[in-house]
C-alpha positions as CSV (number, residue, x, y, z in Angstrom):
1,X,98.3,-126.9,14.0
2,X,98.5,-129.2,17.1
3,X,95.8,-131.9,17.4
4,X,92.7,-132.3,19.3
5,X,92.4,-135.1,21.1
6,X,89.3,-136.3,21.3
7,X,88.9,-139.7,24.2
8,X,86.0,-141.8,23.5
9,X,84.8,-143.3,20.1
10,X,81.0,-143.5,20.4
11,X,78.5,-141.5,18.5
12,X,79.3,-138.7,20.1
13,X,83.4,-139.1,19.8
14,X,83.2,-140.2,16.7
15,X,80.9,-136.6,15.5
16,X,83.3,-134.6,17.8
17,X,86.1,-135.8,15.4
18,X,84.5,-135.8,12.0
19,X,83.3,-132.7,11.9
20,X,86.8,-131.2,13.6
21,X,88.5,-133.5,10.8
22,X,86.1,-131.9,8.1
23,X,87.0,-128.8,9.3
24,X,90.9,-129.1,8.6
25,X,91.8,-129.7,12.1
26,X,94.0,-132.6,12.9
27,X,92.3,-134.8,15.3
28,X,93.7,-137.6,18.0
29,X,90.8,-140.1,18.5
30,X,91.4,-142.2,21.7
31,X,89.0,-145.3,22.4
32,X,90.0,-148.2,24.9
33,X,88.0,-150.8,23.0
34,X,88.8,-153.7,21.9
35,X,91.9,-153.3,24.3
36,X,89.1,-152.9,27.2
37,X,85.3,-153.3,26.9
38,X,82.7,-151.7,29.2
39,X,79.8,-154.0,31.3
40,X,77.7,-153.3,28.3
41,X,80.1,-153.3,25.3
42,X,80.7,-155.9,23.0
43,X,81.6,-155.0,19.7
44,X,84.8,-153.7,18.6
45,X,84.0,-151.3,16.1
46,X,83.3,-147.5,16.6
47,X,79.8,-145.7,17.9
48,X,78.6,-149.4,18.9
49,X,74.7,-148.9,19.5
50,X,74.1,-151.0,23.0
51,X,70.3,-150.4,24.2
52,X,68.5,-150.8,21.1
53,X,69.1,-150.4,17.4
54,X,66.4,-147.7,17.2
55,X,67.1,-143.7,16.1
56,X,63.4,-142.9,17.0
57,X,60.8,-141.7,14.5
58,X,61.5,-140.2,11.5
59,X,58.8,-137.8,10.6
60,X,59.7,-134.1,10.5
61,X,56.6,-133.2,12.5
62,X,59.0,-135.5,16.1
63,X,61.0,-134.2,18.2
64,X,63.4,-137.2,17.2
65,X,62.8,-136.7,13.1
66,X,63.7,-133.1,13.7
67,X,66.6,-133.3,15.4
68,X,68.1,-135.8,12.8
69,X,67.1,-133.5,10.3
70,X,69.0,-130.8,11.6
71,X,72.0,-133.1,12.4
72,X,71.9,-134.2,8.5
73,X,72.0,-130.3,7.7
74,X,75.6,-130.3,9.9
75,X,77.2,-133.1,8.0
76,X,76.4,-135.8,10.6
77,X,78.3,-138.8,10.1
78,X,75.6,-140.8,12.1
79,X,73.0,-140.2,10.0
80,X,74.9,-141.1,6.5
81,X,75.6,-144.2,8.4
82,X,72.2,-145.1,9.1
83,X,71.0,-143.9,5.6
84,X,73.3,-147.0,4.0
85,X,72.4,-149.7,7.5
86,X,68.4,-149.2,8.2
87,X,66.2,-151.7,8.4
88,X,62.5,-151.7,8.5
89,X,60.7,-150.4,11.5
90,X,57.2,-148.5,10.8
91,X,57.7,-145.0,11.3
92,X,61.7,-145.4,13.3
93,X,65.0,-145.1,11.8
94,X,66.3,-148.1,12.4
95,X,70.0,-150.0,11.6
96,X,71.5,-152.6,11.9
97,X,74.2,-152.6,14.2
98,X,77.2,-153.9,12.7
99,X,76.7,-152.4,9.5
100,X,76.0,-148.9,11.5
101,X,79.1,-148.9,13.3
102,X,81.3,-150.8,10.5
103,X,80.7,-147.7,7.7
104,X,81.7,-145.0,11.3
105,X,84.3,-147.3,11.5
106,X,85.5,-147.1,8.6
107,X,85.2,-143.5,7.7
108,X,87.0,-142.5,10.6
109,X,90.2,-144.8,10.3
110,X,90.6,-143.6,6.6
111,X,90.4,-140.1,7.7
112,X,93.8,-138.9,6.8
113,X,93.3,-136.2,9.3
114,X,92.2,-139.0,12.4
115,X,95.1,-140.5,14.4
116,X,93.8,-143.7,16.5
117,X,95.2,-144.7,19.6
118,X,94.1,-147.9,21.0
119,X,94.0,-148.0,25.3
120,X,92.2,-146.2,27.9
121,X,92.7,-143.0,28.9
122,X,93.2,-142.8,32.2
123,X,94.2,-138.8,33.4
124,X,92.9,-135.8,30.8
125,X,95.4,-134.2,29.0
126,X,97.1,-131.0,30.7
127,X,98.2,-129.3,27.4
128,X,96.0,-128.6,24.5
129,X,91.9,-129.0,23.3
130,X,90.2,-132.0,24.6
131,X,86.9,-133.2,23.9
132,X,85.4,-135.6,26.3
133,X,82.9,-138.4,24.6
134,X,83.5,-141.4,26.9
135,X,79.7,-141.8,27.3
136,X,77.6,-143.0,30.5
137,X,80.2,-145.4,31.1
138,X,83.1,-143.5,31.5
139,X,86.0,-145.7,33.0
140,X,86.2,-145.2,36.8
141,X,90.1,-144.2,36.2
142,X,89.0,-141.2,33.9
143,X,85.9,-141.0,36.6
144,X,87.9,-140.1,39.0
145,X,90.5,-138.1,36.6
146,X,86.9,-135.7,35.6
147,X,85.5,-135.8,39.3
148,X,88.6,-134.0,40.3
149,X,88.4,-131.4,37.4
150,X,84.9,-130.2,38.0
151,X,85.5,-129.8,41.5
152,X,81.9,-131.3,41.6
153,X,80.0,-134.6,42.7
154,X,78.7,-137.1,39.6
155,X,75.2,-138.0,39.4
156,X,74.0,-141.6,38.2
157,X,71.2,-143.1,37.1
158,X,71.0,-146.7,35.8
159,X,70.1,-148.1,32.3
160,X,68.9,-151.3,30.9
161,X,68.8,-153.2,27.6
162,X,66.1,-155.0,25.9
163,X,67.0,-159.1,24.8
164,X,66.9,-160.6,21.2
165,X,65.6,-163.7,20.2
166,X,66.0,-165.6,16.4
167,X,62.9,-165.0,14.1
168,X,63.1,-168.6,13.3
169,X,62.4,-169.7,16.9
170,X,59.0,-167.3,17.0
171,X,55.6,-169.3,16.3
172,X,53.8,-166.9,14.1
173,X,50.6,-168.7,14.2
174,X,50.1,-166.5,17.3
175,X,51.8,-163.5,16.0
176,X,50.5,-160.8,13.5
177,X,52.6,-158.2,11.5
178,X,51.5,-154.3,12.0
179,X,52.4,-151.0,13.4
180,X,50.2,-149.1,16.0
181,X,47.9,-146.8,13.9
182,X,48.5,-148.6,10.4
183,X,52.3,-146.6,10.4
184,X,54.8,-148.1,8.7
185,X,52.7,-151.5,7.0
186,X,53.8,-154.6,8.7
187,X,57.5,-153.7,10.0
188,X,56.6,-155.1,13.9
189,X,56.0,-158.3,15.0
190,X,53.0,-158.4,17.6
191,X,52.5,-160.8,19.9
192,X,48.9,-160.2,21.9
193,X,48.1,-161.3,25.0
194,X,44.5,-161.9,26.6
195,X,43.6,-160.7,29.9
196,X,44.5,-164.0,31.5
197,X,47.5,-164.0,30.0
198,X,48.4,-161.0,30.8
199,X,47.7,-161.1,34.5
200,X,49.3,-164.6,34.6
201,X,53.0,-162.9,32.6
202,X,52.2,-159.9,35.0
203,X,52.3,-162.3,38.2
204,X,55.1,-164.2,36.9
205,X,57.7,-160.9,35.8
206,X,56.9,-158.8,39.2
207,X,58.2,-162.0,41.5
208,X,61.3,-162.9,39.1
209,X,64.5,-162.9,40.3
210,X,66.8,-159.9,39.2
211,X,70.6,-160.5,38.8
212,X,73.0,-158.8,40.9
213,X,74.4,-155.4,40.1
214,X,78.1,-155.2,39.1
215,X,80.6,-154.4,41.7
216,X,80.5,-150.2,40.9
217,X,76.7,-150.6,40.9
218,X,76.7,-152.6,44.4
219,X,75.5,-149.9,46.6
220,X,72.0,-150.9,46.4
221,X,70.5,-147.5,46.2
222,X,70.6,-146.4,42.5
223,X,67.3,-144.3,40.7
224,X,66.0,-145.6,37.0
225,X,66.0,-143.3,34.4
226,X,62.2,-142.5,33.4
227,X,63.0,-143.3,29.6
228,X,64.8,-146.4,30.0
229,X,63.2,-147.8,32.7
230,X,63.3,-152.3,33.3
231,X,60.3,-154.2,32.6
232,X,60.0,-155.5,35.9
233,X,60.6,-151.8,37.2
234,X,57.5,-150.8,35.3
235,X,55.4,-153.8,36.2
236,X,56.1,-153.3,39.9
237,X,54.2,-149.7,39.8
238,X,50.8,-151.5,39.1
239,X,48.9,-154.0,37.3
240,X,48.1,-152.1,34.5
241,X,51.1,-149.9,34.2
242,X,52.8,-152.3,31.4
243,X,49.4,-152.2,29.1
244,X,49.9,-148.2,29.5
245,X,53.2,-148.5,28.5
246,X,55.3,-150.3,26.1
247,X,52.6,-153.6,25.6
248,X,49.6,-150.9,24.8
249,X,47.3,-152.2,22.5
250,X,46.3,-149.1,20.9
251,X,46.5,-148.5,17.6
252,X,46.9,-152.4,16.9
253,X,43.4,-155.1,15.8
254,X,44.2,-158.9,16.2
255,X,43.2,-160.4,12.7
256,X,42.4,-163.6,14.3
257,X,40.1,-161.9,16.1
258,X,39.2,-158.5,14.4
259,X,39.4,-157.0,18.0
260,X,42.1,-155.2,19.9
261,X,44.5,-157.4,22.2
262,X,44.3,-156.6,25.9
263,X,47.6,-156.3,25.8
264,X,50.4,-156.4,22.8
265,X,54.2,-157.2,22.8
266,X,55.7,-155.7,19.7
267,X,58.9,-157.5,18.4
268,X,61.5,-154.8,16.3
269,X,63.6,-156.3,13.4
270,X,67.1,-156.1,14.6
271,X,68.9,-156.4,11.1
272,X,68.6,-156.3,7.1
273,X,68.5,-159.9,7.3
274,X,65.3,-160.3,9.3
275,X,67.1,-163.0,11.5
276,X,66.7,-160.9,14.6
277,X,64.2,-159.2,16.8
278,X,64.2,-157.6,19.6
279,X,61.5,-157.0,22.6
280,X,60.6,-153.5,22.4
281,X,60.4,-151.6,25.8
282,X,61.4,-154.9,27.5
283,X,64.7,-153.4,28.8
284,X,65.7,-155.6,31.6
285,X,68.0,-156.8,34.7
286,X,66.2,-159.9,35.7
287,X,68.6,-163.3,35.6
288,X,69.4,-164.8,32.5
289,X,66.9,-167.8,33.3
290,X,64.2,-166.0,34.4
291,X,64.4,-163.5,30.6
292,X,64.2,-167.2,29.2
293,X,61.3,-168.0,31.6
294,X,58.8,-164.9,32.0
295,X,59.8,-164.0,28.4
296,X,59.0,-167.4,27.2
297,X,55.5,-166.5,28.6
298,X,54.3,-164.4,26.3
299,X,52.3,-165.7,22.8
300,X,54.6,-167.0,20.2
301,X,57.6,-166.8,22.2
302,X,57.1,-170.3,24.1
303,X,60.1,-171.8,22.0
304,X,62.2,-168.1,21.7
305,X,65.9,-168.4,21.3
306,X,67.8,-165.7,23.0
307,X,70.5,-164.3,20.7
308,X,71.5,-161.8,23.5
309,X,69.6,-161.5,27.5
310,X,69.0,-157.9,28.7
311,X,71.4,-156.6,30.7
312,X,71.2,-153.4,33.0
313,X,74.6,-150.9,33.3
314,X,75.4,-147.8,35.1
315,X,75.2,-144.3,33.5
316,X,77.0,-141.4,34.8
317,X,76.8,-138.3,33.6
318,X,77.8,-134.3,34.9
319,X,76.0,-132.0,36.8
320,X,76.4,-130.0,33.9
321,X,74.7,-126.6,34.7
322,X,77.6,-126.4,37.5
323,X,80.5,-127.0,35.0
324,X,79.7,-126.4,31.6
325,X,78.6,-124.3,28.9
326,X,75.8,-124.4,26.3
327,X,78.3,-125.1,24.0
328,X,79.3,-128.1,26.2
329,X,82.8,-126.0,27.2
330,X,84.0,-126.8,30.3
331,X,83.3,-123.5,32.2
332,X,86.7,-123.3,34.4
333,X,88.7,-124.6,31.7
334,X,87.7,-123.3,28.1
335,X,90.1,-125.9,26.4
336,X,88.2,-128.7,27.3
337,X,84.8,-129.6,26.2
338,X,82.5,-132.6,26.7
339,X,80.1,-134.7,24.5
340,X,77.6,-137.3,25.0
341,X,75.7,-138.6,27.8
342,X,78.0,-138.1,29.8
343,X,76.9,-133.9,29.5
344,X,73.1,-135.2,30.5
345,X,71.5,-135.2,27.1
346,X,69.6,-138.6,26.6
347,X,69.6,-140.6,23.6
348,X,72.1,-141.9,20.8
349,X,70.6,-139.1,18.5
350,X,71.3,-136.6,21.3
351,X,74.4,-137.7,22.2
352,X,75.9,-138.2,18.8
353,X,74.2,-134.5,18.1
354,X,76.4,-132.9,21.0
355,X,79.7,-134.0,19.4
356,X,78.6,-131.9,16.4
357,X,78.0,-128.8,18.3
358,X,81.2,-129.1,20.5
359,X,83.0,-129.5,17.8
360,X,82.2,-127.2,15.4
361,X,82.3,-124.6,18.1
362,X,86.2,-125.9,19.3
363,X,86.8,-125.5,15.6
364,X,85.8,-122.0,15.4
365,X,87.6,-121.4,18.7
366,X,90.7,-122.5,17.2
367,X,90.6,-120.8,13.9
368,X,89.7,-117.5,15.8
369,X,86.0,-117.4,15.3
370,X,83.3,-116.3,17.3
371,X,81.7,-119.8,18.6
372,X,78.3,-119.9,17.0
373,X,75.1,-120.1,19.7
374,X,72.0,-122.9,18.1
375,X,68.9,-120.9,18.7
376,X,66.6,-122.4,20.8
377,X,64.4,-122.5,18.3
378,X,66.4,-125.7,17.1
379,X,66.0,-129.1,18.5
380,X,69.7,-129.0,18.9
381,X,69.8,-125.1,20.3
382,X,67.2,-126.3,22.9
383,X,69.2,-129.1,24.2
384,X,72.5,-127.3,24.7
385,X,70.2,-124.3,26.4
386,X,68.9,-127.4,29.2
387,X,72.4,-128.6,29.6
388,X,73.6,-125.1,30.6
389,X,70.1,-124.1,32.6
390,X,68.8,-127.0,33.9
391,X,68.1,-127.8,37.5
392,X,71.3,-127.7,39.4
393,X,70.1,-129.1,42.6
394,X,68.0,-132.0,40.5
395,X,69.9,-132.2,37.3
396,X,68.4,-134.8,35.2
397,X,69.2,-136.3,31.8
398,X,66.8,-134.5,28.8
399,X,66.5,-136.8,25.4
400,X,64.6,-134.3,22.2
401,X,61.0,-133.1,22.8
402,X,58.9,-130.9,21.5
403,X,58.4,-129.5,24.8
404,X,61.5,-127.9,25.2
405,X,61.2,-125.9,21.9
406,X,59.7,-121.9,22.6
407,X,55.8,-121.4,22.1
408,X,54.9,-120.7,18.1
409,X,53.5,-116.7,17.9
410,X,50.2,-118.3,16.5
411,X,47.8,-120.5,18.1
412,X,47.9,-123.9,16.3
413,X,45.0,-126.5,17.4
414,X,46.1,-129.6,15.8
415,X,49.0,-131.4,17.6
416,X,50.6,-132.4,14.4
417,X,49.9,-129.4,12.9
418,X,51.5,-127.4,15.8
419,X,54.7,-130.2,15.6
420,X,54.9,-129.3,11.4
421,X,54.8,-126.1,12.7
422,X,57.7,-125.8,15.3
423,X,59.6,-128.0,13.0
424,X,59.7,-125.6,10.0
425,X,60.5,-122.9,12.1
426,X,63.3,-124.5,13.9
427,X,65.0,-125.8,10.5
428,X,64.6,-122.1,9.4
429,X,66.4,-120.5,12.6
430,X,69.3,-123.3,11.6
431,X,70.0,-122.4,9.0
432,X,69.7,-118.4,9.6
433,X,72.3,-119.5,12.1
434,X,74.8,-122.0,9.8
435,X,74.0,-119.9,6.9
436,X,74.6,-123.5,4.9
437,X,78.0,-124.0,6.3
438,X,78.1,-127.5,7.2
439,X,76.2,-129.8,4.3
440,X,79.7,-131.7,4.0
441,X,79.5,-135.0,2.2
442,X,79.9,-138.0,4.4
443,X,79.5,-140.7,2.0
């Protein structure tokens, strides 16, 4: 049986190949790192997580918890990963980082079944099954290599990452431990702001200097994705938009003053240690001095040490109701297949989720089997149904939601009764569709 070779080893590569490899099918795992790193990669182990070290809630009753539910019921590699590398984090799956991509790593080189070859990949292959995981930051050689494949233009959008200070340099005398709504115990780190503080940070991060784009990014007129959108972005739109946002207070009472803040910065451990944190929602591209300076603004930060400044990166992904499949097949050429961001799902949950499904339906492919079509029902079924539906003329990346699932037949009042609802129904029409295939053992 000839190999499939399978270019890119993020969460969604890394999926892609697993689940091909747990399938009996010899796989040919190509990632450029640590020969080459991208603007935003610094690691140089497998399915590095570069925005934030957060896989979203965890309750069933989420569009996030289900979809990691249904990714743990198709032998996801991701999710035994995080299972050994969380940390706390209220009602969020979160890892550390290292540890995350070290036990992927790992898995995957040991795989007797998973050839590595170290370099980038600069043309696709012309022979044989290809799966294409090389994320929002596909190389602009391969760019140009897929551009000329689809026969269609790219669309970009631009993402940002959050900075990460020492715990040890935090003043807690101004900050409290919580989570919004008593979830989770004490697992953030909140840092409130008065009203003249707030207006005073507010004045400060809307004038700040941003730093130059990178030399693909210089064109000047780029768009934000909505999800991932900078600070200073957000701040920019209005006075208040920040308190609305990712500094709400809701949920949250100062114990200094039994009262809820005007405004609250929450503060995510980064790893197991509790050495780390970083700025939740604060994803960034101003300078490096002026994180250091607006940042060091805000209450108990006045003496922060930055482990790692923000950073903002390009993200390009496929018009992909144009030139692919909801099984993420390339629609003019049924040997290739793409995974990842780079298809227009949003997330690391998503992305490393669309490796699964590509892969298992390749698999099938190969072995003669009829390729097997997620309901959209699922969380999983629903995002594969946008990638091949969505707007063609306004194609925009889609992370899980409970939106996208189909109405329930009954009329449900409460919104986290409905949520329960569409989530026991969707892991139901999973596995009326898997029939308990896929429970393989990752550990």
């Amino acid at each position: 049986m000839n190999a499939v070779k399978v270019i890119g080893a993020g969460l969604a590569g890394c999926e892609a190949a697993n689940r091909l490899a747990q399938s009996g099918i010899p796989v040919v795992l190509c990632e450029m790192k640590p020969k080459k790193f991208t603007p935003a990669h610094k690691y140089p182990g497998f399915s590095e997580l570069v925005c934030s070290n957060s896989l979203k809630a965890e309750r069933l009753e989420s569009a996030a918890g289900l979809l990691k539910e249904e990714m743990r019921r198709l032998g996801s590699i991701s999710m035994a990963a995080a299972e050994v590398s969380k940390v706390p984090a209220g009602g969020a799956l979160a890892v550390n980082r290292e540890e995350f991509s070290d036990y992927i790593t790992e898995k995957i080189r040991s795989n007797p079944l998973i050839e590595i070859i170290e370099g980038e990949v600069a043309d696709i292959p012309e022979e044989g099954y290809v799966i294409i995981a090389t994320g929002p930051l596909t190389s602009d050689a391969l760019s140009k290599s897929i551009n000329r494949l689809v026969g269609a233009e790219y669309l970009y959008f631009h993402d940002a990452a959050a900075p990460i200070v020492t715990a040890e340099s935090l003043d807690r005398s101004l900050i409290f431990g919580g989570s919004r709504y008593g979830r989770g115990g004490e697992d953030y780190l909140n840092c409130p702001m008065n009203k003249e503080e707030y207006q005073s940070f507010y004045n400060e991060i809307i004038s700040a200097e941003t730093a130059p784009l990178h030399d693909f990014d210089s064109a000047g007129d780029y768009t934000v994705y909505e999800g991932c959108m900078p600070i200073e972005a957000l701040a920019k739109r209005g006075e208040d938009c920040m308190r609305f946002g990712p500094l709400k207070p809701v949920g949250l009472t100062d114990p200094r003053t039994g009262k809820r803040p005007y405004a609250v910065v929450q503060l995510r451990l980064e790893n197991n240690g509790g050495t780390l944190y970083n700025l939740v929602g604060f994803q960034t591209n101003l300078k490096f001095g002026e994180q250091k300076r607006v940042f060091s603004m805000i209450p108990g930060l006045k003496n922060a040490e930055f482990a790692r400044y923000g950073v903002m990166h390009r993200n390009t992904y496929l018009n992909s109701p144009e030139v692919l499949d909801k099984h993420f097949c390339l629609k003019k050429d049924p040997r290739i297949y793409f995974a990842g961001q780079i298809t227009g799902v949003e997330g690391y949950i998503e992305s490393a989720a669309s490796g699964i499904y590509a892969a298992i339906n390749l698999s099938r492919r190969i072995k003669g089997l009829d390729e097997i079509t997620l309901p959209r029902e699922t969380m999983l079924g629903a995002l594969s149904d946008y990638v091949e539906t969505g707007s063609r003329s306004g194609f925009q990346p889609l992370g899980a939601n409970m939106g996208i699932l189909p109405e329930l037949s009954e009329k449900i009042r409460g919104k986290q009764e409905k949520y329960a609802a569409l989530s026991k129904r969707s892991l139901e029409e999973l596995e009326k569709a898997i029939g308990g295939r896929y429970y393989e053992d990752n550990r």
